[in-house]
DOTI-597287 format. One record per residue (C-alpha): residue number from 1; x, z, y; residue in one letter. Coordinates in Angstrom, 1 decimal. Each point is the difference from the previous one (the first is absolute). Layout:
REM residues N
NUM | X | Z | Y | A
...
//
This chain:
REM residues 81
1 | 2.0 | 10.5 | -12.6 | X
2 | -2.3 | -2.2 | 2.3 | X
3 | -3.6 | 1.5 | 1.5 | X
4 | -0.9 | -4.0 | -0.4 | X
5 | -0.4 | -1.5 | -2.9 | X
6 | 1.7 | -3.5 | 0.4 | X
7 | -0.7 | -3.4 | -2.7 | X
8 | 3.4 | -0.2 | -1.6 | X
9 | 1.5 | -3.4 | -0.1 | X
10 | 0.9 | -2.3 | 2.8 | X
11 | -2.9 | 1.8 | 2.2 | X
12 | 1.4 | 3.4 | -0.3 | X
13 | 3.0 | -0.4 | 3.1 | X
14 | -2.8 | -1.3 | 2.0 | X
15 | -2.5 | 2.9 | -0.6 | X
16 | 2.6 | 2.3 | 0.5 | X
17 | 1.3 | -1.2 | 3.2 | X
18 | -3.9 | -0.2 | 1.8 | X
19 | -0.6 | 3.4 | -1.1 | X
20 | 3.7 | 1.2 | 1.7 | X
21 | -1.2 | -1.9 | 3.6 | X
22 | -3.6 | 0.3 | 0.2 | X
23 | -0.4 | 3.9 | -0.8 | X
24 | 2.8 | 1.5 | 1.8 | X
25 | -1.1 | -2.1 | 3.1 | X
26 | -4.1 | 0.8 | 0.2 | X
27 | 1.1 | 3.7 | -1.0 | X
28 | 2.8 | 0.0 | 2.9 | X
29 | -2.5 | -1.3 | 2.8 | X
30 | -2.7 | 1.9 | -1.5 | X
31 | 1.7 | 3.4 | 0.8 | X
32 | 1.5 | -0.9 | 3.1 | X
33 | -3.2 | -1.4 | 1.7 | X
34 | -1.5 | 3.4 | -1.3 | X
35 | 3.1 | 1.7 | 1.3 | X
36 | -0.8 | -1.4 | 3.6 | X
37 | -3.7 | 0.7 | -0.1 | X
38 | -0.9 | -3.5 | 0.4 | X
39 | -2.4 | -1.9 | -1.0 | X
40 | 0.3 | -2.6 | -3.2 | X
41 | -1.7 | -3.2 | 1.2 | X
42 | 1.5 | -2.8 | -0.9 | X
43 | -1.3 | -3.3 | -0.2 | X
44 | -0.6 | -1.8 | -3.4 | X
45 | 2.6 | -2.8 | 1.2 | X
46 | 2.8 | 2.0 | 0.7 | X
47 | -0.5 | 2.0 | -3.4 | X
48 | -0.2 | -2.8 | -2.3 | X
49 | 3.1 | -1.5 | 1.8 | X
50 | 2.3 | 3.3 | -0.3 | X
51 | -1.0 | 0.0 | -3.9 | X
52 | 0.5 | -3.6 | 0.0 | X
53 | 3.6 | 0.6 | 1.5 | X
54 | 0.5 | 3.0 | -2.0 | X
55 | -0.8 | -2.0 | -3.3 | X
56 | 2.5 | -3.3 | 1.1 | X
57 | 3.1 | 2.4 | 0.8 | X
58 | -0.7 | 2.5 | -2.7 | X
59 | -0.2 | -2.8 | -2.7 | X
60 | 3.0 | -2.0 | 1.9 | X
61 | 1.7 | 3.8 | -0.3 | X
62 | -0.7 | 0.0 | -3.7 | X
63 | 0.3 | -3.5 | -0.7 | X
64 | 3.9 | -0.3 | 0.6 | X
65 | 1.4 | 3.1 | -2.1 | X
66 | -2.7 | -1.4 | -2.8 | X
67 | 1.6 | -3.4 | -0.4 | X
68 | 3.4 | 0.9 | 0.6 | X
69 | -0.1 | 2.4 | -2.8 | X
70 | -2.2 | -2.4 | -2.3 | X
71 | 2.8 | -1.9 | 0.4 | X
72 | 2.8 | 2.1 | -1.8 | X
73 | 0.2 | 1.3 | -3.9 | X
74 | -1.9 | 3.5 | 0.2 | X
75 | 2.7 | 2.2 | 0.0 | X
76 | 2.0 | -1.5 | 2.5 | X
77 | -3.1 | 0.2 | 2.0 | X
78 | -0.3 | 4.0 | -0.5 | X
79 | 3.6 | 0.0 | 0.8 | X
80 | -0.5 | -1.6 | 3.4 | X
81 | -0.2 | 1.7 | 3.6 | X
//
C-alpha cells in the first residue's frame, strides 16, 4: 500500500519513482542539517537543480525496470528478479 496516490497507466512507474528520490532525499538533509544545528539557507538555484537532478535519475531509475518488464507477458514479468 502506497501513502501516494499514483495515475495508473504508463504514468504510474514515473510517479512512483519521483516520490522514492525526492522525499527520502529533502527528509535525509532535512534532519541532518537539523542534527548539526545549522542553518537551512540554500539558494533557489541550487534547490531547483537537486530536484531537477533528483527527478532525471529517479525517472531514469524507474524508467529501465518499467520498460523492460512492459516488455515481457505478465507473468513472466512477476516471475523476474
Amino acid at each position: 500500500m502506497s501513502f501516494v496516490r499514483c495515475p495508473g497507466g504508463r504514468g504510474e512507474w514515473r510517479c512512483e519513482s519521483w516520490w522514492l528520490t525526492i522525499v527520502p532525499g529533502i527528509g535525509l538533509t532535512a534532519i541532518f542539517a537539523s542534527a548539526q544545528d545549522w542553518q537551512t539557507v540554500v539558494p533557489a538555484w541550487a534547490m531547483a537543480g537537486g530536484v531537477g537532478a533528483t527527478l532525471v535519475i529517479g525517472g531514469l531509475a524507474g524508467f529501465y525496470p518499467a520498460l523492460r518488464a512492459a516488455r515481457m507477458a505478465p507473468t513472466e514479468a512477476l516471475l523476474a528478479p
